[in-house]
C-alpha positions in Angstrom: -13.4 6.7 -4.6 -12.8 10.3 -3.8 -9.8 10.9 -2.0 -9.3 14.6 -2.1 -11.8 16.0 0.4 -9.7 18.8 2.1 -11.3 22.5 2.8 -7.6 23.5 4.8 -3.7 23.2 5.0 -4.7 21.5 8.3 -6.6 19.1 6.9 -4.0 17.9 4.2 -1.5 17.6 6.6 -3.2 15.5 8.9 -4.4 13.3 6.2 -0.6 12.9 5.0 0.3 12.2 8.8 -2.4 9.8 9.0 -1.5 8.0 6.2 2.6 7.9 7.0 2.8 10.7 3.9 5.6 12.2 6.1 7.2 14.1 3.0 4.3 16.4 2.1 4.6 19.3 4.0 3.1 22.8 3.5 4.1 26.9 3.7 1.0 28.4 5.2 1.8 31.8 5.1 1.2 33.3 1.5 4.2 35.4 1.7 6.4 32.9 2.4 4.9 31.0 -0.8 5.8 34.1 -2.5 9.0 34.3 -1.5 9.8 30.9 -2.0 8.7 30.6 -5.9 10.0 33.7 -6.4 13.5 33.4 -6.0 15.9 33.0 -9.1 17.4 29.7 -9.4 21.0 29.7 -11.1 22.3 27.2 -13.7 26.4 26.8 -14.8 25.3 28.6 -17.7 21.5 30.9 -17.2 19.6 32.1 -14.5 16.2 31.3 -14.5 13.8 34.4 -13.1 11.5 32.6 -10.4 10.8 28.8 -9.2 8.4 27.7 -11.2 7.6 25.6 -14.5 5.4 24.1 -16.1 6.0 20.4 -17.4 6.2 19.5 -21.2 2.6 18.1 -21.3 1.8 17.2 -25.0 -1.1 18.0 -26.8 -1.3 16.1 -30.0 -2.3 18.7 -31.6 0.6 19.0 -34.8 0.2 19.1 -38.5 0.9 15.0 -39.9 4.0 16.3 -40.9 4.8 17.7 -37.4 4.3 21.3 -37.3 3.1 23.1 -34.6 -0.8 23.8 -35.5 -3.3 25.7 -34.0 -3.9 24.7 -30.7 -0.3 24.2 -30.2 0.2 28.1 -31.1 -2.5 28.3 -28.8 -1.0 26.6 -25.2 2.3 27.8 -25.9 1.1 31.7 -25.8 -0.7 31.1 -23.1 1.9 29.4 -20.8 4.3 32.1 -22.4 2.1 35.0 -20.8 1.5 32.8 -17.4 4.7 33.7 -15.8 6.8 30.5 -15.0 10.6 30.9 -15.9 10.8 27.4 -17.0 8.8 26.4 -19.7 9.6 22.9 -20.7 8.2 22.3 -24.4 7.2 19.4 -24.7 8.3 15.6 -26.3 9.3 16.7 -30.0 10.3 13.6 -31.9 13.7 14.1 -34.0 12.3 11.3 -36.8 9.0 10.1 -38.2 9.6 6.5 -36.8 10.1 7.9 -33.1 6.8 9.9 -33.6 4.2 7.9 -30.3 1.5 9.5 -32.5 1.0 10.6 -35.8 0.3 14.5 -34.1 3.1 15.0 -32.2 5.8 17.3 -33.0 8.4 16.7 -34.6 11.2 19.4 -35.5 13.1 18.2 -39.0 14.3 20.6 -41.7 10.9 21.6 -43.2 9.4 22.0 -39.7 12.6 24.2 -38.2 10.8 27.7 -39.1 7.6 26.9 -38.0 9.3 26.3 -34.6 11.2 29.2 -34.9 8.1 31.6 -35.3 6.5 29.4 -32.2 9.6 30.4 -30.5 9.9 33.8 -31.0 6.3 34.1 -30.1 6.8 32.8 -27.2 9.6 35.1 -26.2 7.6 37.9 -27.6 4.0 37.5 -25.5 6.7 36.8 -22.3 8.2 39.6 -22.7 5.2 41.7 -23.2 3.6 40.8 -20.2 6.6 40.4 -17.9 9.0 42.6 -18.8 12.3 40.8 -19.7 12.5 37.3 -21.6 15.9 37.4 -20.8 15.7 34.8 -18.1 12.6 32.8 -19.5 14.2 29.2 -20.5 12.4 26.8 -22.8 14.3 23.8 -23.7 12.9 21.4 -26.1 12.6 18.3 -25.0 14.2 15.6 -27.7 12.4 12.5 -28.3 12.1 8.6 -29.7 9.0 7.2 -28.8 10.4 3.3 -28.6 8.6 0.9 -27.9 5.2 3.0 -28.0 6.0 4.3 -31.6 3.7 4.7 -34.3 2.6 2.6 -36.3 6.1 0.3 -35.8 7.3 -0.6 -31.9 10.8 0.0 -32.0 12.2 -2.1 -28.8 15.5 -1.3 -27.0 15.2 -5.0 -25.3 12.5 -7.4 -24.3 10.6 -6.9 -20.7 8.5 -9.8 -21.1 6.2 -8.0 -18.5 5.9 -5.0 -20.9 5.6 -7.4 -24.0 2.5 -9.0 -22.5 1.0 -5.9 -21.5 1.8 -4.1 -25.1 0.5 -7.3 -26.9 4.7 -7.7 -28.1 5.6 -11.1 -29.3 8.6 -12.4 -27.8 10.6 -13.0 -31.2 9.8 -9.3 -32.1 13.5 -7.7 -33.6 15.2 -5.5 -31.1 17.2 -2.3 -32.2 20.1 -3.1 -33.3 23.4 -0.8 -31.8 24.1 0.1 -35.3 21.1 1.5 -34.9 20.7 3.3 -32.2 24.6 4.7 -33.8 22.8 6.6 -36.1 19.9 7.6 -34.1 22.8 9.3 -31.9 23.4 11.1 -35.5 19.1 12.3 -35.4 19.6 13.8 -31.6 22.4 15.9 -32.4 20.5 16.8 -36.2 17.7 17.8 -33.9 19.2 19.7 -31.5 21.1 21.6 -34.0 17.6 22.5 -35.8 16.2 23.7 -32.5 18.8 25.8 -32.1 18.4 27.4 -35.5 15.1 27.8 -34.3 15.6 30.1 -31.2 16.0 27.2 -28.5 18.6 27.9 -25.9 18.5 24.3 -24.2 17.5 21.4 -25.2 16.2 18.3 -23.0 17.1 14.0 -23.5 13.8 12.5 -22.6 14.9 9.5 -20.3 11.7 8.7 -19.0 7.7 7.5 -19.1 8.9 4.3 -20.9 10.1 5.7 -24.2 13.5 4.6 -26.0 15.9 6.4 -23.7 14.3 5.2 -20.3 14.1 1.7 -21.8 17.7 1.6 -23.1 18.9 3.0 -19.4 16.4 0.2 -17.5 17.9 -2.4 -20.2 20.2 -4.9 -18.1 19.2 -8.0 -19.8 20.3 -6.1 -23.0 23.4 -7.4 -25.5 25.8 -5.6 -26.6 27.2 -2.2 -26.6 24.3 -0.5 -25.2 22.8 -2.4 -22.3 23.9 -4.6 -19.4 26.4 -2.9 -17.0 25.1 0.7 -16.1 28.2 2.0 -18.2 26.6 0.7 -21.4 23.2 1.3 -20.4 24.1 5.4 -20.7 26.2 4.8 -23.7 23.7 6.7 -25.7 23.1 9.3 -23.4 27.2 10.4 -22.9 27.2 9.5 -27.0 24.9 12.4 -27.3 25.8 14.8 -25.2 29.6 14.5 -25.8 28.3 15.0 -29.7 26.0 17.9 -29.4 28.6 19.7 -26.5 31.4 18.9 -29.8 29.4 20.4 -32.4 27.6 23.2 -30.7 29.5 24.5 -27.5 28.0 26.4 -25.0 25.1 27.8 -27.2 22.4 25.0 -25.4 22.1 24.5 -22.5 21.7 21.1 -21.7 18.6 19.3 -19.6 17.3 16.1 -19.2 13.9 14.5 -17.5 14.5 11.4 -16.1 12.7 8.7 -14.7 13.9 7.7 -11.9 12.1 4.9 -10.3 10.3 2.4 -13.1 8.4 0.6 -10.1 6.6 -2.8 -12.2 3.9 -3.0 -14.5 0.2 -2.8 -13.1 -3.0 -4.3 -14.4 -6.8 -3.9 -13.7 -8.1 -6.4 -11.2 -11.2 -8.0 -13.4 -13.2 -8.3 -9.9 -12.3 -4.9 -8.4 -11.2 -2.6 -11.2 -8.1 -1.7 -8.6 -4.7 -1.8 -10.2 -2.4 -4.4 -9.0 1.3 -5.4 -9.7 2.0 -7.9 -12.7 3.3 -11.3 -11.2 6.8 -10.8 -11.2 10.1 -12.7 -10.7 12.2 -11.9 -7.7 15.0 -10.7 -7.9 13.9 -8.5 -10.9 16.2 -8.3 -13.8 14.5 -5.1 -15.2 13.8 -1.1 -14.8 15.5 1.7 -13.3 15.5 2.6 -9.8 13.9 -0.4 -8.8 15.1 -2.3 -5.7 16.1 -6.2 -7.3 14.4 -7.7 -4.2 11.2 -5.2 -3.8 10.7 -3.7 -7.4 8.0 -2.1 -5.7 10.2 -0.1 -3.9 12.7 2.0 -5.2 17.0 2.0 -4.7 18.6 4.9 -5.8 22.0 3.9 -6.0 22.6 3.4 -9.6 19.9 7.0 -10.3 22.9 8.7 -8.2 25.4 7.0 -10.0 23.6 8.2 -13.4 22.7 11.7 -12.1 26.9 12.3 -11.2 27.9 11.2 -15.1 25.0 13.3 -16.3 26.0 16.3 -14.4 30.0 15.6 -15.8 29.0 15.0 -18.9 27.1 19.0 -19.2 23.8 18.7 -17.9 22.4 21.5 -15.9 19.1 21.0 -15.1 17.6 17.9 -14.2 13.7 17.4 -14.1 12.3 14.2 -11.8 10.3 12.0 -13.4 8.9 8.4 -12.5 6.9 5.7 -13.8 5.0 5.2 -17.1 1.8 6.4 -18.2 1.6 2.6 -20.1 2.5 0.8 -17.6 1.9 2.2 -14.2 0.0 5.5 -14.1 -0.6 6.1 -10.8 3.1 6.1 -10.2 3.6 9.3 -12.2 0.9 11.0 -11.8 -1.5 10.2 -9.0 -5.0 11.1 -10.2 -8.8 11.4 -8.9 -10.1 9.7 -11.1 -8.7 6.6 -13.9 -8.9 7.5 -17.5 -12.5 5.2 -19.1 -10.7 1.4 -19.0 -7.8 1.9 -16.8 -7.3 0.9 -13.2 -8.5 2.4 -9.9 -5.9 3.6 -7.5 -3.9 1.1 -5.9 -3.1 3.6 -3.4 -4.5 7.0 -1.9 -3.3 9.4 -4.1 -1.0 11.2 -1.2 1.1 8.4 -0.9 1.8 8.9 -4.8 3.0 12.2 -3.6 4.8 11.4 -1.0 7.0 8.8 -3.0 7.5 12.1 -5.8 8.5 14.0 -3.1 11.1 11.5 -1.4 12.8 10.8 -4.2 13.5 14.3 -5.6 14.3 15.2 -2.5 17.3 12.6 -1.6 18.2 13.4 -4.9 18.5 16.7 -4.7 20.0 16.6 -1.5 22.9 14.5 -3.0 23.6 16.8 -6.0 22.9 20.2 -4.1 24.8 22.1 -6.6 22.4 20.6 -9.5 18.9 22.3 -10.1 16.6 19.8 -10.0 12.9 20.2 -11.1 10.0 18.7 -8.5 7.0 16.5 -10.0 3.8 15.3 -8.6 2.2 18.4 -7.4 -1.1 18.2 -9.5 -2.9 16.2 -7.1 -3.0 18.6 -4.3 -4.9 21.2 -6.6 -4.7 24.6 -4.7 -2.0 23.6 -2.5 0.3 22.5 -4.7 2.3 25.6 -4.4 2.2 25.6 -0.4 4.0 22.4 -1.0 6.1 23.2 -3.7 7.5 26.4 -2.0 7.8 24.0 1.7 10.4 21.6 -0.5 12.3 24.9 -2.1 12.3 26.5 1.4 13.8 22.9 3.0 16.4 22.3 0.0 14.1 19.0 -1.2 14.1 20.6 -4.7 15.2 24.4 -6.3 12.1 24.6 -9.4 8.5 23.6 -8.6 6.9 22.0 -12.0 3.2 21.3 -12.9 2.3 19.2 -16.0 -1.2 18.7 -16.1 -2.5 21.4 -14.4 -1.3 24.2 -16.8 -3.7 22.5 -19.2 -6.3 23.7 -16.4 -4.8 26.8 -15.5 -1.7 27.9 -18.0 -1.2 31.4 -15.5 -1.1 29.6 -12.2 2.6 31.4 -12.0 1.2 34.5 -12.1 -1.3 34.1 -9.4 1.3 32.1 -7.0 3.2 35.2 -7.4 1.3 38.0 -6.7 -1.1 36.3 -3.9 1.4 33.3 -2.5 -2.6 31.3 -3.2 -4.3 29.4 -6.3 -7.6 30.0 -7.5 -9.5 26.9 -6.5 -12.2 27.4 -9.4 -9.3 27.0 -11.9 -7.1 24.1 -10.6 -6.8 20.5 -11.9 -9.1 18.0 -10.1 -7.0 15.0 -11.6 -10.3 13.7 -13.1 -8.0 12.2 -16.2 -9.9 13.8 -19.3 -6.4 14.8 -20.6 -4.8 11.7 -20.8 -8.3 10.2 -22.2 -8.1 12.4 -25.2 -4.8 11.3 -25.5 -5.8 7.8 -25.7 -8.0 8.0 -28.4 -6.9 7.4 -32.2 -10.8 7.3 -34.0 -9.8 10.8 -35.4 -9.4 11.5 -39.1 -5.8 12.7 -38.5 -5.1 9.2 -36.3 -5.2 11.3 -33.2 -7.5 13.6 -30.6 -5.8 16.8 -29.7 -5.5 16.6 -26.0 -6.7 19.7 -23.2 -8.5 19.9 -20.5 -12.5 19.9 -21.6 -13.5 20.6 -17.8 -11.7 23.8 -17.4 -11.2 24.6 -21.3 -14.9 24.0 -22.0 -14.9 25.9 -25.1 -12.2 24.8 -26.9 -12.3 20.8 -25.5 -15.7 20.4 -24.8 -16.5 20.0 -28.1 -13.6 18.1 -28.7 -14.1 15.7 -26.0 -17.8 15.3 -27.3 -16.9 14.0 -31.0 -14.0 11.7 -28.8 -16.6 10.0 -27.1 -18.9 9.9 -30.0 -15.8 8.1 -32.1 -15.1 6.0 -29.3 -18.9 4.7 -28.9 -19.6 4.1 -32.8 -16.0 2.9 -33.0 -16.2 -0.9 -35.1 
């Protein structure tokens, strides 16, 4: 079904009013926009030059032994010449078993220069084109894929919800906290190689499902590591108290987190509409979730979190939600499905609306914490109108978009000089992306991910030999 039909501001609106969307609000006037997205936003520690980022959206595009290749070289010049002040690299594993494909990137001691050249690339084609690179910040964001690692599922405890859905057998070997002791050990490793390579922040990935999001949803969890909320961030405060020891003030630290988990959905069989897995009440399970409506969220223990985070050093907090495995529409409301997932369970605004709600009490509660906005995609040109409306009312200080760079890596630049997007250029949340990302028939194990409608001559090709694989697949 096609949901986004709007030619005007005043349409949009009245479609969020309609619907009871009463968080999506928009800045009509183009200077105002300007304004807005243009103001510096100030960390303990760095001062970022304007309002705007762009999320770490991966491509799967590395060397097998996790250097940046090609294309990577490729989106990372052009998001370094598109003008956001944020630029939020994307999920870099820090070991080969925490690698959720066997593309991504993965910084280690053979693969530190490579990113150090990337790096100072990067700071090299910003500072060409804008002037200063001085308050350009990139942190890395520091990964273990978990329970969606390749080739082995490494699990932080069992969601039997997730395990049926992932194809997990319940007497599969959880990680032990020895374990996850010396995975502590791999962070700080990593973090100390990105800083040899030019990073000046790095980011904990506590979110879309992956170790850190599961270990800090993990209340049915044993020992030292999971149960009480205390444990459940055990690894987190490990880390950062670790990494603060060893390097000081020389990173900066971030962290995306997901905030609301909501419940694992499945295609209806009759209707090809997602729907919510039968589950128990109250639910033992997730973040964020409300015990007696996991459908809806409860921030308390997020807030709780978000006040030890902020003590234990981090400055900038990006808000996440959902999983791309489990619940897609959650975290990014989209158009269209990727080819075998679910339709929308909801209109897409409504998707919005819950981004927009919960970043907003959030960053309402931690005013003096930056906090970066998600969910904006799916309003395509108007994403900034409603991205500088939630800076201008205090519901969030940095605007991100993830998958619509892949569409239009300079929309910075544009929201900048004309407070407007270029409607021939935005995302239409028609999915391709995360399709590519989906597919493993590829003589490296993986399809480099982009945006074939919009990229045509780099992914068109790309997405041609992916459906090709995918059709003479055995």
């Amino acid at each position: 079904m096609r949901h986004f039909t709007y030619r005007t501001l005043e349409d949009l609106e009245h479609s969020a009013d309609r619907l009871g969307a009463a968080h999506v609000r928009l800045e009509a006037d183009p200077e105002q926009v300007k304004a807005a997205l243009g103001r510096k936003v100030a960390l303990r520690s760095f001062t970022l030059g304007n309002s705007l980022a762009t999320h770490p959206m991966e491509g799967c595009d590395a060397t097998p032994d996790g250097r940046p290749d090609e294309l990577t070289w490729r989106r990372y010049q052009r998001l370094a010449a598109g003008g956001a002040k944020l630029i939020w690299f994307e999920a870099t594993a820090v070991c080969e078993e925490g690698r959720a494909n066997p593309r991504q990137v993965w910084i280690n001691r053979v693969t530190a220069d490579d990113f150090a050249r990337l790096v100072d690339t990067m700071l090299r084609v910003h500072r060409e084109r804008w002037g200063s690179a001085d308050d350009l910040l990139i942190p890395v964001q520091l990964t273990h894929s978990g329970r969606y690692s390749h080739p082995r599922r490494i699990l932080a405890y069992h969601h039997p919800l997730l395990d049926r859905k992932t194809g997990t057998p319940p007497d599969y070997p959880v990680i032990a906290d020895d374990e996850l002791e010396r995975l502590e050990d791999q962070y700080v490793e990593a973090a100390g190689l990105a800083l040899s390579a030019g990073f000046r922040a790095f980011d904990l990935k506590v979110t879309h499902g992956y170790l850190l999001a599961e270990l800090i949803g993990a209340k049915t969890r044993e020992g030292r590591y999971g149960g009480p909320l205390e444990d459940r961030t055990r690894f987190m405060r490990n880390v950062l108290g670790k990494i603060r020891a060893k390097f000081g003030a020389r990173l900066t630290p971030c962290m995306r987190l997901g905030c609301f988990d909501s419940v694992p959905y499945e295609r209806d069989p009759e209707t090809g509409v997602g729907r919510p897995m039968d589950y128990p009440l109250p639910y033992p399970w997730g973040f964020g979730v409300d015990p007696h409506d996991p459908l809806r969220e409860d921030l308390s223990e997020v807030k709780q979190a978000i006040a030890w985070f902020r003590e234990w050093g981090i400055e900038l907090l990006n808000v996440s939600a959902g999983s791309p495995y489990a619940n897609p529409h959650i975290g990014r409301p989209f158009e269209v499905p990727d080819e075998g997932n679910y339709e929308q369970p909801e209109h897409p605004l409504l998707g919005v609306d819950r981004h927009f709600r919960i970043a907003g009490e959030l960053q309402r509660a931690f005013p003096d914490l930056a906090m970066v906005g998600t969910g904006y995609s799916w309003l395509q040109k108007y994403a900034i109108n409603a991205g500088a409306w939630n800076i201008e009312q205090g519901a969030i200080r940095v605007m991100g978009l993830g998958r619509g760079v892949l569409a239009y890596p300079d929309y910075a630049a544009d929201a900048l000089a004309l407070g407007e997007l270029d409607e021939r250029r935005v995302c239409k949340t028609l999915t391709y992306c995360t399709f590519l990302m989906r597919q493993k028939n590829h003589p490296l194990g993986q399809f480099p991910t982009g945006c074939p409608p919009f990229d045509k001559e780099v992914y068109g090709p790309i997405m041609k030999e992916a459906r090709a694989a995918r059709r003479t697949a055995p």
